[in-house]
Residue frames as qw, qx, qy, qz and C-alpha x, y, z in Angstrom:
[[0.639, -0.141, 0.027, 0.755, 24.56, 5.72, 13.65],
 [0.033, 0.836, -0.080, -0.542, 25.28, 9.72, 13.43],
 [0.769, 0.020, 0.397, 0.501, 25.94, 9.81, 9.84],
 [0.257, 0.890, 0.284, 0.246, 25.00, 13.60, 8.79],
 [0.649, 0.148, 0.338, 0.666, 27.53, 15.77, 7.33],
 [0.007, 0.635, 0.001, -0.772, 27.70, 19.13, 6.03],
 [0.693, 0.293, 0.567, 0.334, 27.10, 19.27, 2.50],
 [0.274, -0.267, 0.153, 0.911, 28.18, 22.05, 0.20],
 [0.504, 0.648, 0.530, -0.212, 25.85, 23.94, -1.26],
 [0.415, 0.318, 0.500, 0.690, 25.56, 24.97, -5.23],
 [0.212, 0.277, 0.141, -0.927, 23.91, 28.12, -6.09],
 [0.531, 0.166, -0.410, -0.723, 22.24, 26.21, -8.88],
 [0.048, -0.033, 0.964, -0.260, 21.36, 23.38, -6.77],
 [0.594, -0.283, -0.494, -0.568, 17.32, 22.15, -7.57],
 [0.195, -0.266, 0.822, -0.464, 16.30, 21.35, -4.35],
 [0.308, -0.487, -0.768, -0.279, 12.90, 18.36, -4.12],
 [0.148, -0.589, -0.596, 0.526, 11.90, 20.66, -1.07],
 [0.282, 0.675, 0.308, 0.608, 10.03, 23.57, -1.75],
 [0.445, -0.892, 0.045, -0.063, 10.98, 25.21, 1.89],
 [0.614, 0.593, -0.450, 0.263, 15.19, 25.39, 1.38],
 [0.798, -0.315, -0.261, 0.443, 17.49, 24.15, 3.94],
 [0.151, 0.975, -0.093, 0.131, 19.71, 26.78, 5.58],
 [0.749, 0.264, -0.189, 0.577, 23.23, 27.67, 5.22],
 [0.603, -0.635, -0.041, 0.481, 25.72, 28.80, 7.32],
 [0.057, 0.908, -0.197, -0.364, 28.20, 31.28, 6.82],
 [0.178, -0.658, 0.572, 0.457, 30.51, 28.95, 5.15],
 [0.464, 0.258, -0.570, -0.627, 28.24, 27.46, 2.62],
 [0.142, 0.135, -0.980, -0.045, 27.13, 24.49, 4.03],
 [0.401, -0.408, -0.209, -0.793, 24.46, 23.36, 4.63],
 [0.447, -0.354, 0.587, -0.575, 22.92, 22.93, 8.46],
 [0.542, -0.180, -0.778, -0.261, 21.72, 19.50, 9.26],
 [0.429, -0.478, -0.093, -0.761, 18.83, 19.17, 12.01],
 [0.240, -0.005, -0.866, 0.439, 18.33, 17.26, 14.75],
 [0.470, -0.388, -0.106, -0.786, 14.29, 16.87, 15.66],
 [0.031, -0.126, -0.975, 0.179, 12.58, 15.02, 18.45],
 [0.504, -0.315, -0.401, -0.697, 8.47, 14.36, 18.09],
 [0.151, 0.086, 0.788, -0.590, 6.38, 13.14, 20.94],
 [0.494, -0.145, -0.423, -0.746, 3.25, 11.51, 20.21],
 [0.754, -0.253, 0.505, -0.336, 0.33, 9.14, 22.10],
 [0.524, -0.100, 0.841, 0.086, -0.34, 5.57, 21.31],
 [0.484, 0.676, 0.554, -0.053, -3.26, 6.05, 19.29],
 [0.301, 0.897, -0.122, -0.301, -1.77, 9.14, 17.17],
 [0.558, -0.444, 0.655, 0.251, 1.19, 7.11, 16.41],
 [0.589, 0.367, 0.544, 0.473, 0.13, 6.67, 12.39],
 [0.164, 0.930, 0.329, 0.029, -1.08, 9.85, 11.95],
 [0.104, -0.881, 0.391, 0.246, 2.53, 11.42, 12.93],
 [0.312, -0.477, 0.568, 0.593, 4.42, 9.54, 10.88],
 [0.542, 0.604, 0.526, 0.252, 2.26, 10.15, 8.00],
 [0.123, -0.952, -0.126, 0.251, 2.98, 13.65, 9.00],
 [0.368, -0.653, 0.540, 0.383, 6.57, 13.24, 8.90],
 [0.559, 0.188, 0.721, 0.363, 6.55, 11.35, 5.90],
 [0.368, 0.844, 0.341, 0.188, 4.33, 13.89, 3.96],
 [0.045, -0.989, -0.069, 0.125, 6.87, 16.71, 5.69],
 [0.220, -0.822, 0.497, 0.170, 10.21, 15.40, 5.66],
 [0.696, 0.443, -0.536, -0.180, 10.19, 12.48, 3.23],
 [0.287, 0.270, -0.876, 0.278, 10.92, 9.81, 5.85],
 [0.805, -0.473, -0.232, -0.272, 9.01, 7.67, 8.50],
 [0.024, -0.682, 0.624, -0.379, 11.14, 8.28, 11.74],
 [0.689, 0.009, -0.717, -0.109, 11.94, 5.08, 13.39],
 [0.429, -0.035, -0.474, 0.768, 12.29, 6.82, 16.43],
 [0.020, 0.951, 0.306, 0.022, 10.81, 9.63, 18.38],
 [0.241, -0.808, 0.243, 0.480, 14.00, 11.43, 16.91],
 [0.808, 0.277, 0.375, 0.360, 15.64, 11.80, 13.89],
 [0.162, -0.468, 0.196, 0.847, 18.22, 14.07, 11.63],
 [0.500, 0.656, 0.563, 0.051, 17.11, 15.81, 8.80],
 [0.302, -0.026, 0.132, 0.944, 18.76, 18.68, 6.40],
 [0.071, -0.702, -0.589, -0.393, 14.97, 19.42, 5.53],
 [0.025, -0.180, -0.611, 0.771, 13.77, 22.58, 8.63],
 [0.389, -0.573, -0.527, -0.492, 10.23, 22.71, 9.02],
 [0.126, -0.285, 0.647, -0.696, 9.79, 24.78, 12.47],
 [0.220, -0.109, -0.941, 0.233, 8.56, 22.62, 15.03],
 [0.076, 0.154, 0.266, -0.949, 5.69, 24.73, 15.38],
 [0.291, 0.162, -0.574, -0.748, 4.01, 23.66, 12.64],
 [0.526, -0.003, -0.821, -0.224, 3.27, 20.26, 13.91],
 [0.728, -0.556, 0.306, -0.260, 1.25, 18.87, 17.49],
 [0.975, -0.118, -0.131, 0.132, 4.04, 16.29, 17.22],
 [0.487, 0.380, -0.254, 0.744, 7.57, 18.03, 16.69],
 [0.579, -0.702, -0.306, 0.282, 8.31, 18.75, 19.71],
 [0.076, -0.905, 0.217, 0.357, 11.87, 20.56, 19.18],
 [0.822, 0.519, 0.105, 0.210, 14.32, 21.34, 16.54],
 [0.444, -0.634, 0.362, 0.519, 18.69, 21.79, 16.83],
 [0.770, 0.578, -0.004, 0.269, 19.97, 23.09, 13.87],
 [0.756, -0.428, 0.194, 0.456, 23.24, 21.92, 14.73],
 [0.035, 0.864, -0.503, 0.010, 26.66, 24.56, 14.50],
 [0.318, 0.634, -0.705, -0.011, 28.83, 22.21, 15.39],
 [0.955, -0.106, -0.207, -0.182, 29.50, 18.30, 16.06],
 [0.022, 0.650, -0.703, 0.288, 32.40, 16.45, 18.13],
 [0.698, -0.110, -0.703, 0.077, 33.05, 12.84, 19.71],
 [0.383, -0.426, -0.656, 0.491, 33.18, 14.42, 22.86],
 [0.000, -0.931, -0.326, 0.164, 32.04, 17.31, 24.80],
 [0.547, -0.529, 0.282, 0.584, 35.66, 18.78, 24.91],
 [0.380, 0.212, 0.637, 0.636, 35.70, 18.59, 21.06],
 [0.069, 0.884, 0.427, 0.178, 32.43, 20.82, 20.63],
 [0.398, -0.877, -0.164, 0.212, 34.50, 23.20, 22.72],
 [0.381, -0.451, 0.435, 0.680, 37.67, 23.54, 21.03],
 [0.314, 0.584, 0.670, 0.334, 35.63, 24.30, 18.04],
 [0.081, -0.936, -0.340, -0.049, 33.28, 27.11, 19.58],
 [0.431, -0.810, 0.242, 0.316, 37.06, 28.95, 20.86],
 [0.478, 0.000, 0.548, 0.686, 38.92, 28.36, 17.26],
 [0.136, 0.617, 0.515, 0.579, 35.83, 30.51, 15.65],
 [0.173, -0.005, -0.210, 0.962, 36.23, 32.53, 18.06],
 [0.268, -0.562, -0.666, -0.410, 31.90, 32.61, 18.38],
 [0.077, -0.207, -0.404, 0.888, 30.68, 35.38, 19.82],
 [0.220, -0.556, -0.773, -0.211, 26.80, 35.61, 20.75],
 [0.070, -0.273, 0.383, -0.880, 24.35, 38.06, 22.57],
 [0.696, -0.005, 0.099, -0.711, 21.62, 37.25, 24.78],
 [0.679, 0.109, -0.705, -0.172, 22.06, 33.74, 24.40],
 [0.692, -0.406, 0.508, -0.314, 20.97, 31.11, 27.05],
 [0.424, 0.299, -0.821, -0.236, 22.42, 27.39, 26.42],
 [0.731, -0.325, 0.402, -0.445, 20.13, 24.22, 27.37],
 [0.022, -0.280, 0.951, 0.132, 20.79, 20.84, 27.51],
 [0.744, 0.109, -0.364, -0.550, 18.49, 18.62, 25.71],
 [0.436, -0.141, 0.801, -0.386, 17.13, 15.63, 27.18],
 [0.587, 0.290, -0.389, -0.648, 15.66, 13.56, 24.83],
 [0.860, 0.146, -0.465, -0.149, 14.52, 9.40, 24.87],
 [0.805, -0.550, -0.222, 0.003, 16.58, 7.47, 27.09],
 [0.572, 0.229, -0.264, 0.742, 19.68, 9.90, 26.91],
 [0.634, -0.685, -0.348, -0.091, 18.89, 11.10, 30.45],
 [0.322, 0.079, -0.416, 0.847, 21.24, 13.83, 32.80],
 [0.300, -0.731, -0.474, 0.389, 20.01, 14.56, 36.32],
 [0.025, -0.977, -0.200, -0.075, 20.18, 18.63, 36.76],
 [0.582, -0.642, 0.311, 0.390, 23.50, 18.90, 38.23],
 [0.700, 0.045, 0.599, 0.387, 25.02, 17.17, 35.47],
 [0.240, 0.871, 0.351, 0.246, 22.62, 19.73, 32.35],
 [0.137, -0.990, -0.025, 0.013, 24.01, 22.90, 34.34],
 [0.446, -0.492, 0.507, 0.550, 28.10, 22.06, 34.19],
 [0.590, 0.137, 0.570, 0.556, 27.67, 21.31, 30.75],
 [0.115, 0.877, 0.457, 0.096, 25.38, 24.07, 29.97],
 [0.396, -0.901, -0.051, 0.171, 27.94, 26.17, 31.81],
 [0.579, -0.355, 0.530, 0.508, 30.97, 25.01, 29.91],
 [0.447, 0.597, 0.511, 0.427, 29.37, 25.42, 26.62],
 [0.089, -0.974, -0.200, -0.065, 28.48, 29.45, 28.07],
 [0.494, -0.777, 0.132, 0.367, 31.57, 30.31, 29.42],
 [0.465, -0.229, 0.572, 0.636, 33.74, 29.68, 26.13],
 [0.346, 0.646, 0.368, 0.571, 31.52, 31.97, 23.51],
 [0.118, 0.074, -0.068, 0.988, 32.55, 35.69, 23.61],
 [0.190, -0.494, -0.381, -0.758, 29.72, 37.54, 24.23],
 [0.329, -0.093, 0.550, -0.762, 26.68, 38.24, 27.38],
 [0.215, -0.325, -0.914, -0.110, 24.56, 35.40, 28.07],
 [0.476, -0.105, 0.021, -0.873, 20.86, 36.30, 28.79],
 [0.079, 0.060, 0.966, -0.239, 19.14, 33.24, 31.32],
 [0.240, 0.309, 0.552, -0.737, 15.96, 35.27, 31.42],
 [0.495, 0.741, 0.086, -0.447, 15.15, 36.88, 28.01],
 [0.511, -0.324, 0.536, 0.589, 17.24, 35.32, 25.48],
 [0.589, 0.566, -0.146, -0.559, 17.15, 36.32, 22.15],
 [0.643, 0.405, -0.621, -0.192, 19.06, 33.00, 21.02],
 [0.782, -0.440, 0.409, -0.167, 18.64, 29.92, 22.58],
 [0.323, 0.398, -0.855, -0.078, 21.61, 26.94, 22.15],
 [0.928, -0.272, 0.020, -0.254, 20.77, 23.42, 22.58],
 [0.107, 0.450, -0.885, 0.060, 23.95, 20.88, 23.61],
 [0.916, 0.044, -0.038, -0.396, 23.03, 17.27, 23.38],
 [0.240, -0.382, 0.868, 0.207, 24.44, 13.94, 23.01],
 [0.830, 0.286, 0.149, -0.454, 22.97, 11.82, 20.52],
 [0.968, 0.214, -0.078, 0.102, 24.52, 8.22, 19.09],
 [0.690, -0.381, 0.046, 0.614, 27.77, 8.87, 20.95],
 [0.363, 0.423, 0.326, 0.764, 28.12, 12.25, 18.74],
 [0.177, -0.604, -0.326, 0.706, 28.04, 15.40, 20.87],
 [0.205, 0.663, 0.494, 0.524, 25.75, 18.06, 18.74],
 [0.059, -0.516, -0.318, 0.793, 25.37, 21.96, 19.48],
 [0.229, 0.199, 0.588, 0.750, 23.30, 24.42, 17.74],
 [0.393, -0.219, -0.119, -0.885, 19.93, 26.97, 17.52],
 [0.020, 0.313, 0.912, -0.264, 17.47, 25.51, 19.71],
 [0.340, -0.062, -0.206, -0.915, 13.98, 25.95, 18.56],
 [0.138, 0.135, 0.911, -0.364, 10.50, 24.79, 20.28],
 [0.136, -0.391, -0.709, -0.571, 7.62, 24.02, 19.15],
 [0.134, -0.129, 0.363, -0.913, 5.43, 27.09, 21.05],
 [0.041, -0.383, -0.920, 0.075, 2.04, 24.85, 20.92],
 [0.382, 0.111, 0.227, -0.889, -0.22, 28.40, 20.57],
 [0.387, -0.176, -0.836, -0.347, -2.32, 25.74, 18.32],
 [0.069, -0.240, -0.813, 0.526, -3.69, 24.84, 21.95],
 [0.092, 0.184, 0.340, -0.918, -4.97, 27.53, 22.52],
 [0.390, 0.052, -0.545, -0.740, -7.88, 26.83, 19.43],
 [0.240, -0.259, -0.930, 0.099, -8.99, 23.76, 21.80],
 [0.091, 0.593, 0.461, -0.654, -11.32, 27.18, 23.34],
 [0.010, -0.128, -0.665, -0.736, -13.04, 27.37, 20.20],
 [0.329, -0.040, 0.449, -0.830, -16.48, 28.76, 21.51],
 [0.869, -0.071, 0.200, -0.448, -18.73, 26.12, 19.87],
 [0.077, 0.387, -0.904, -0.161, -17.81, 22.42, 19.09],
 [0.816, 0.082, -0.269, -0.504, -18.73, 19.43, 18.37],
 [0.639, -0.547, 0.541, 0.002, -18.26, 16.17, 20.41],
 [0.829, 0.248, 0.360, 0.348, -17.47, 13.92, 16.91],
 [0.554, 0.818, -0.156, 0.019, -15.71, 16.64, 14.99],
 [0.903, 0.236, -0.086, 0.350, -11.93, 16.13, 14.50],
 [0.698, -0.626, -0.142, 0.317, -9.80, 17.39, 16.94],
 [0.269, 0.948, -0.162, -0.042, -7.51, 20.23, 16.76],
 [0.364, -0.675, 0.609, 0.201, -4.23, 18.60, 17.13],
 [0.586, 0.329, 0.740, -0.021, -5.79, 15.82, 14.18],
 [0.477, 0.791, 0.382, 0.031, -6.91, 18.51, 12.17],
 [0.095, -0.776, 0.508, 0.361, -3.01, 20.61, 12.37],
 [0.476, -0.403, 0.755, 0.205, -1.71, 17.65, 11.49],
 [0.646, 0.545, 0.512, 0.157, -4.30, 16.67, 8.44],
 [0.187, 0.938, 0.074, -0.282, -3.38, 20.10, 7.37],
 [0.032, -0.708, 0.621, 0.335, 0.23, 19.66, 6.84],
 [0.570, -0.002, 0.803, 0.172, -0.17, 16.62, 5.61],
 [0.460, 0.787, 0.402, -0.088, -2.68, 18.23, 2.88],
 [0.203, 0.965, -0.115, -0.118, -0.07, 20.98, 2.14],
 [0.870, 0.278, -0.060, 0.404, 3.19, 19.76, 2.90],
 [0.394, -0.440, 0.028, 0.807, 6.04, 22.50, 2.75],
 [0.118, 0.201, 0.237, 0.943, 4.25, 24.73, 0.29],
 [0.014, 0.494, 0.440, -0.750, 2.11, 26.91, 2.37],
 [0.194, 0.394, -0.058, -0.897, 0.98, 28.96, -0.76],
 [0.025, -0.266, -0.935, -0.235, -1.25, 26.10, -2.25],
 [0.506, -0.208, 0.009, -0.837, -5.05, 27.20, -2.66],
 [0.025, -0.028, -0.931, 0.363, -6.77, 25.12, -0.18],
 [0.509, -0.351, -0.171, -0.767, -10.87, 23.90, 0.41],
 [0.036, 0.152, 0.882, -0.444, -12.58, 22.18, 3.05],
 [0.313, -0.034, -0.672, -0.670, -15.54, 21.62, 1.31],
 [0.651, -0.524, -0.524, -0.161, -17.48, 19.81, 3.85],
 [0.247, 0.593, -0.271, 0.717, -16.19, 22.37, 6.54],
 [0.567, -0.659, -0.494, 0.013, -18.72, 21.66, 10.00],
 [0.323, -0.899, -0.237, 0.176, -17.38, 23.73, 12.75],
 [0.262, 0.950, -0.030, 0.170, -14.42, 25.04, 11.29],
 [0.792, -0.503, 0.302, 0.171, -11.54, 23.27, 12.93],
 [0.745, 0.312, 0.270, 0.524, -9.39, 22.48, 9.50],
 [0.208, 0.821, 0.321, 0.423, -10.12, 25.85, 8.70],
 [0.519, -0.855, -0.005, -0.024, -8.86, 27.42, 11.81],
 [0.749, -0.402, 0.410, 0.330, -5.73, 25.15, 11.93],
 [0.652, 0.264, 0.514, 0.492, -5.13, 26.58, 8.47],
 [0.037, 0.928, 0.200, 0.313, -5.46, 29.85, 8.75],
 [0.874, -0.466, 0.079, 0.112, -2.97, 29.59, 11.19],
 [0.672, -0.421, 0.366, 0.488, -0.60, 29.26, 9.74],
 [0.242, -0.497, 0.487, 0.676, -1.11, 31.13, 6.90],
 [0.309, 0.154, 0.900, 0.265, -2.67, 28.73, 4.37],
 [0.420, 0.042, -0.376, -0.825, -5.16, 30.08, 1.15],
 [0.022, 0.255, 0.965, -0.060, -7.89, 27.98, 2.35],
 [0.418, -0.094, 0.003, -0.903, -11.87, 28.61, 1.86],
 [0.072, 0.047, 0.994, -0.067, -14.58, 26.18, 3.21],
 [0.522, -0.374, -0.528, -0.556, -18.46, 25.27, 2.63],
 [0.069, 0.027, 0.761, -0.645, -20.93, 24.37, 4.64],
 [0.327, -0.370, -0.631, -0.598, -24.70, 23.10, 3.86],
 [0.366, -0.676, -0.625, 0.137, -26.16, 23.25, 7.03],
 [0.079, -0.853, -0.142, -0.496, -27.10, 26.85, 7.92],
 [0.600, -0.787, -0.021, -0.146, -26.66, 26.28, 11.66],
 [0.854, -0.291, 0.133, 0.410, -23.49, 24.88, 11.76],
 [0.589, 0.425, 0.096, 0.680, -21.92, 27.20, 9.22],
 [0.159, -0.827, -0.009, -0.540, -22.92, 30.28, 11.39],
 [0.668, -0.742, 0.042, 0.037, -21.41, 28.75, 14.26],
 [0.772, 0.093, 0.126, 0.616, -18.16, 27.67, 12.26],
 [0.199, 0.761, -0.043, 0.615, -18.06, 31.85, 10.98],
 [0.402, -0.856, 0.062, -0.320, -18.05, 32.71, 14.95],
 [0.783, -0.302, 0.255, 0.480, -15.06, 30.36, 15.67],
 [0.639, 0.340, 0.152, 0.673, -13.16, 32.18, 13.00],
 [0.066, -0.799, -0.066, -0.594, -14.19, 35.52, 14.04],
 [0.847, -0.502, -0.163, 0.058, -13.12, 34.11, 17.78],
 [0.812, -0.145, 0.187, 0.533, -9.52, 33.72, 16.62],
 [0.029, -0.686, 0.200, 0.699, -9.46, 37.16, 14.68],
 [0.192, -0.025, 0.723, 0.664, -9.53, 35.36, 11.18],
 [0.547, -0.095, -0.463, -0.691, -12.26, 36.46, 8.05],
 [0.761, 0.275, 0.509, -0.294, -15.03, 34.91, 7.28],
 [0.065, 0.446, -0.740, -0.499, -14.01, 32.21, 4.53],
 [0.253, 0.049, 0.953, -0.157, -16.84, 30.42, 4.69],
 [0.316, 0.026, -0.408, -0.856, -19.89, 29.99, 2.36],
 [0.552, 0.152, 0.667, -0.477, -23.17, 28.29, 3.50],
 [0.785, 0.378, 0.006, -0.491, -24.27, 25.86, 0.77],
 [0.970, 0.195, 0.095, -0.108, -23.64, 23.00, -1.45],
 [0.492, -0.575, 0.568, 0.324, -20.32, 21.79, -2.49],
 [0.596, 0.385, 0.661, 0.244, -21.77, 20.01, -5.59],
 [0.283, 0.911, 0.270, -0.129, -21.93, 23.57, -6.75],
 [0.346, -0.730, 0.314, 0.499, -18.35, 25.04, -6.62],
 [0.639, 0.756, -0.070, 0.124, -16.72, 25.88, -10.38],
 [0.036, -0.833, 0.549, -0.056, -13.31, 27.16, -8.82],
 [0.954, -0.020, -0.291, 0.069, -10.15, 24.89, -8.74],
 [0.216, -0.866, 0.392, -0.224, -7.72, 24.52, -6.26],
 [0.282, 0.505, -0.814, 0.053, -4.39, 22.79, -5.55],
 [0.253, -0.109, -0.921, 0.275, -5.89, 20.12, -2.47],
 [0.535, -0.464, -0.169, -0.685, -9.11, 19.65, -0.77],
 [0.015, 0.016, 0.869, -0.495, -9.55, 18.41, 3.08],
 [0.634, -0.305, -0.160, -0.692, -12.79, 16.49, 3.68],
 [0.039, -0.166, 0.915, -0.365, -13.86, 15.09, 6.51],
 [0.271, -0.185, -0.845, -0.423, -16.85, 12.71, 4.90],
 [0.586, -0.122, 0.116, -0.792, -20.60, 13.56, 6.52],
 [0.203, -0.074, -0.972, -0.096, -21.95, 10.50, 7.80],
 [0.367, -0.503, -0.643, -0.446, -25.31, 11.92, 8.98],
 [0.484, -0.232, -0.641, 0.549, -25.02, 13.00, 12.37],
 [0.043, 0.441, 0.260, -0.858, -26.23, 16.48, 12.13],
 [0.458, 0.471, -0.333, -0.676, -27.68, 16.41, 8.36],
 [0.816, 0.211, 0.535, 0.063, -29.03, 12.93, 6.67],
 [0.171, 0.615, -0.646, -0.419, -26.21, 12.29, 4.57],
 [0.952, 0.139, 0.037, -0.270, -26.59, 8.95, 2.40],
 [0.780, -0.208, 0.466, 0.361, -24.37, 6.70, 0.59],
 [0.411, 0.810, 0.212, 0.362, -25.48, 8.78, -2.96],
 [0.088, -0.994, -0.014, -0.066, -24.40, 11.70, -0.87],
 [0.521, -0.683, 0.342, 0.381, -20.94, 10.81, 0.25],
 [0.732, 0.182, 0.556, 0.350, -20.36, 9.59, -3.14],
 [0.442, 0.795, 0.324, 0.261, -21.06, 12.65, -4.87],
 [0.350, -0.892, 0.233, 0.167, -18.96, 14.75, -2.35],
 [0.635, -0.309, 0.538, 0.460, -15.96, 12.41, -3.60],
 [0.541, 0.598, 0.463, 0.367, -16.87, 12.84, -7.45],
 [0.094, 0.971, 0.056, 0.212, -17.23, 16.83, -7.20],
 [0.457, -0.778, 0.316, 0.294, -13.98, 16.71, -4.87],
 [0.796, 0.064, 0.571, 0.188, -12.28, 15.65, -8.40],
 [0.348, 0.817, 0.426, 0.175, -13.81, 17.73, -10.22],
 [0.152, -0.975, 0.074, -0.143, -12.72, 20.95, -8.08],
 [0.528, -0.694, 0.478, 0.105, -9.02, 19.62, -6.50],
 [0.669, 0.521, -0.529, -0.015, -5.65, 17.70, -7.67],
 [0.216, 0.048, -0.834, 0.505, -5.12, 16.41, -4.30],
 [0.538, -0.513, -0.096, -0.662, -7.27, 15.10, -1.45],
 [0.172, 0.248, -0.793, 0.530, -7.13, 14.51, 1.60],
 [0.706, -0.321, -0.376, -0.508, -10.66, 12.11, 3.03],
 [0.004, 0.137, -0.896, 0.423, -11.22, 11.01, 6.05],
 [0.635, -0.170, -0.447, -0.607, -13.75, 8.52, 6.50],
 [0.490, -0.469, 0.668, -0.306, -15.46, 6.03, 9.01],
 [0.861, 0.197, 0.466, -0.051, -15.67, 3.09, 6.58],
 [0.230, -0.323, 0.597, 0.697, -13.39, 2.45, 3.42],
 [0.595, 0.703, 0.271, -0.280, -14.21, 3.94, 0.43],
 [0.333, -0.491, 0.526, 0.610, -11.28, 3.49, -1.47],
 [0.453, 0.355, 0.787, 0.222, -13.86, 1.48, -4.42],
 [0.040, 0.896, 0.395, -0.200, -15.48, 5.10, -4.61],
 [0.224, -0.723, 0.392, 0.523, -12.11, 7.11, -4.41],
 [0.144, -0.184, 0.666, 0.708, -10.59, 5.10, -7.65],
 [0.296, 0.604, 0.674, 0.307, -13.92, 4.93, -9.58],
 [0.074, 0.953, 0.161, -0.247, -14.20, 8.95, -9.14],
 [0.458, 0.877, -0.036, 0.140, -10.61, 8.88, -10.65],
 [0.360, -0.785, 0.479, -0.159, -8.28, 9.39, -7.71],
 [0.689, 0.417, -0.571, 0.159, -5.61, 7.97, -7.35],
 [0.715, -0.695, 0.000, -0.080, -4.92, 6.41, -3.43],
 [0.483, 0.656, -0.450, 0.366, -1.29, 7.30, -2.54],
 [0.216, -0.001, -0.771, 0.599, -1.16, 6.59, 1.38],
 [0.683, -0.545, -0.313, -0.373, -3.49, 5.83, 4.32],
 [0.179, 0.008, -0.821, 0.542, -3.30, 5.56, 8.11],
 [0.426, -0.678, -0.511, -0.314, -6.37, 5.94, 10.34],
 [0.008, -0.247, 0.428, -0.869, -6.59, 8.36, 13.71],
 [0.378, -0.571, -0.726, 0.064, -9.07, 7.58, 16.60],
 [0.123, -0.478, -0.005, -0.870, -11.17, 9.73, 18.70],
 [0.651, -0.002, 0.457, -0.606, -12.61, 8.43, 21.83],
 [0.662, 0.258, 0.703, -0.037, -14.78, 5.44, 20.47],
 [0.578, 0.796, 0.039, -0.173, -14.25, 7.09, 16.96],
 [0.490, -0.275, 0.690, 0.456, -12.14, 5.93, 14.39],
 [0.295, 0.886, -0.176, -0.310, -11.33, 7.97, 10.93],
 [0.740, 0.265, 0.422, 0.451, -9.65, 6.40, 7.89],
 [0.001, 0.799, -0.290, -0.527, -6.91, 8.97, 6.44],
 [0.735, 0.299, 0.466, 0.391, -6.48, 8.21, 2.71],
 [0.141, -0.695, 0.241, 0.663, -4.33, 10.67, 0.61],
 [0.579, 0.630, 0.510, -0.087, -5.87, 10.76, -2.84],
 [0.051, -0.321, 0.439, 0.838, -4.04, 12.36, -6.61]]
């Protein structure tokens, strides 16, 4: 059922997010309206995502949320309405938008298609057209500066900021070297937020760093991150992917077992020997020293090591696993 609400905000309200919800002009706050799109196989991995971002596992590939994380963030969020105004019908939404008297520039209005609430073209463009014609202002088809979405969703007609998720991520898949086992950029966005959450300003390592994928997808967006690297060759190709994309060099060629500094979460994605003879001593110690140096981790392995994880200390708060091709990676989220 549609059961989200406006809710008033306090001024001295504590929120558990550490990215606030926004409010409207008359105090309230906005409630969202996301839809995600994932494969078969990726299908834990996003709703660990969602879970780590929005406190919930969506039961759907849609769900409301007062939380807003732009849809950008994620390879799964697809788009995000942060819904103006609600109505049982369409008719309602309208006699709304023409009591506030809502006046826009530059605005274009689409209709959202979403799951199996399906409207042929014809159908998208009257409504699209009825929504346009009753706000004051000059629509803009080409260039908008403000896009509206209009929807229907559980028999509850929704309007409101329409916001897409611009995928430039992609673009990182032309990363000039790679590797055919490392961990995919749309894998490695997605470990990221999962590592960080909603506070971007966390100090971040990738400790066992190989071509610089985490590192990339974390820079990105912002993120204090710095990363090792014990092989020589590989760490000089990882610096030339960053330098690729325009970001530093955050990268240090050498041991991990060494590092003194602490920081809020470490991403490792466990050496199993493929380019460097890595033992069983070796993966172990990586997990110890990640203890030492972090208060969070985030481990992805190809065999469970959870016996390892709680004897170094850690604590194992959630798992899913993500495939690759004939690879297959154990996500374990570690305090």
């Amino acid at each position: 059922m549609f059961r989200l609400t406006p809710i008033k905000m306090k001024t001295n309200t504590k929120l558990a997010y550490s990215v606030k919800p926004k409010v409207n002009i008359k105090g309230l706050i906005k409630p969202y309206f996301y839809t995600i799109k994932y494969a078969l196989d990726e299908e834990n991995l996003c709703k660990m995502e969602m879970k780590t971002l929005f406190n919930k596992i969506p039961c759907k590939k849609h769900f409301f949320s007062y939380h807003h994380v732009s849809p950008s963030r994620s390879p799964f969020l697809k788009e995000c309405i942060s819904i103006m105004y609600t109505g049982n019908t369409l008719e309602d939404i309208v006699h709304q938008i023409t009591t506030d008297k809502l006046s826009l520039d530059k605005f274009k209005v689409s209709y959202v298609n979403y799951g199996d609430e399906i409207l042929h073209l014809d159908e998208r463009r009257k409504i699209e057209y009825l929504i346009g014609m009753n706000i004051n202002g000059e629509a803009e088809m080409q260039y908008p500066e403000l896009l509206l979405a209009i929807t229907k969703v559980h028999d509850k007609w929704i309007l409101g900021e329409y916001e897409l998720n611009e995928s430039k991520w992609h673009l990182h898949n032309r990363k000039p070297y790679s590797y055919s086992n490392a961990l995919g950029v749309k894998a490695s966005r997605a470990i990221v937020n999962i590592a960080v959450s909603n506070n971007l300003k966390l100090k971040v390592i990738d400790p066992c760093c190989g071509i610089g994928t985490v590192l990339v997808e974390a820079l990105s967006q912002g993120i204090d991150i710095i990363g090792y690297e014990l092989n020589p060759l590989i760490a000089e190709n990882a610096k030339k992917n960053l330098e690729h994309f325009g970001y530093e060099n955050v990268i240090t060629t050498g041991d991990m077992n060494t590092i003194t500094d602490k920081f809020d979460v470490a991403i490792i994605d466990l050496p199993y020997g493929l380019f460097s003879p890595t033992t069983l001593k070796d993966q172990v110690d990586i997990i110890n020293s990640a203890r030492k140096i972090s208060n969070r981790l985030v481990i992805l392995t190809f065999e469970n090591m959870d016996r390892y994880l709680l004897a170094s200390g850690f604590n194992i708060v959630d798992r899913c696993d993500v495939s690759k091709g004939k690879f297959k990676r154990f996500v374990t989220i570690c305090e």
